[in-house]
C-alpha positions in Angstrom: -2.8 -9.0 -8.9 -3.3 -12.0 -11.0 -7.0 -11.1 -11.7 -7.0 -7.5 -11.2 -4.4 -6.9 -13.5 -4.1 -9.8 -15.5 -0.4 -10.4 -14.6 1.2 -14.0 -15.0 1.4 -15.7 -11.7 5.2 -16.3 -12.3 5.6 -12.9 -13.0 5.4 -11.9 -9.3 8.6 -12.2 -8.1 9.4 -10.4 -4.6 12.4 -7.9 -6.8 10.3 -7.5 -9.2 9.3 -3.7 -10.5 5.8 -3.1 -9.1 5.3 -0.7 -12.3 7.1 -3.0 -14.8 5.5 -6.2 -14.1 2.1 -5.0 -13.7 2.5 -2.7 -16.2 1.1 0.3 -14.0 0.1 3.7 -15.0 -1.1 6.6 -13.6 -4.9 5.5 -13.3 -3.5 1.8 -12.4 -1.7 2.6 -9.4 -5.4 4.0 -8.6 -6.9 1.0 -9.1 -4.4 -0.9 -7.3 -5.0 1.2 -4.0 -8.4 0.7 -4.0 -8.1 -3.3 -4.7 -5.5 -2.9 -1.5 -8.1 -0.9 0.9 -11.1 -3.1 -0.5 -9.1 -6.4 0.1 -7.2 -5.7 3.5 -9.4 -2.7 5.2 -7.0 0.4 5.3 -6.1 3.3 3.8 -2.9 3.6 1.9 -1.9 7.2 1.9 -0.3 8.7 -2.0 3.2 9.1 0.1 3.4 5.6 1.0 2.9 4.2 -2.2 5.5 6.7 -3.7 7.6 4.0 -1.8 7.2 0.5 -3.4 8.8 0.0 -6.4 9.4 -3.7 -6.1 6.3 -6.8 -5.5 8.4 -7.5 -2.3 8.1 -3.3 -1.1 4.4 -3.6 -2.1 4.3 -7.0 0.3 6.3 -5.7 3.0 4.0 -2.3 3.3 1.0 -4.5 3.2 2.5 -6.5 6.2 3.0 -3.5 8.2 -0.1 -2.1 7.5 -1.9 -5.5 9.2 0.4 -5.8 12.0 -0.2 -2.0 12.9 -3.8 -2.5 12.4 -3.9 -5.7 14.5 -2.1 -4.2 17.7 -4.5 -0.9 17.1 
């Protein structure tokens, strides 16, 4: 997030807004889901992401995702 989006470090706090703090928009949230499937290796579906709204959301989800994928 740091690099990809050139974000302060300290600025990614786990109840912080996803869209606020990394100052999202439309094509953003684009290029975050690709940085997600290029950096962990699964697919993150539009309705999932119309979920986070907070860096700790965005955390948890990614979580999941490995834990799912790991038991698969």
């Amino acid at each position: 997030m740091v690099e990809d989006f050139e974000v302060e470090e300290q600025a990614i706090l786990p109840g912080a807004g996803l869209k606020e703090t990394l100052d999202l928009d439309s094509l953003d949230y684009i290029d975050l889901v690709v940085v997600i499937e290029q950096n962990f290796g699964f697919k993150v579906k539009p309705e999932d992401f119309q979920q986070m709204h907070t860096i700790q959301d965005f955390y948890d989800y990614v979580e999941n995702r490995l834990q799912v994928s790991s038991h698969a």
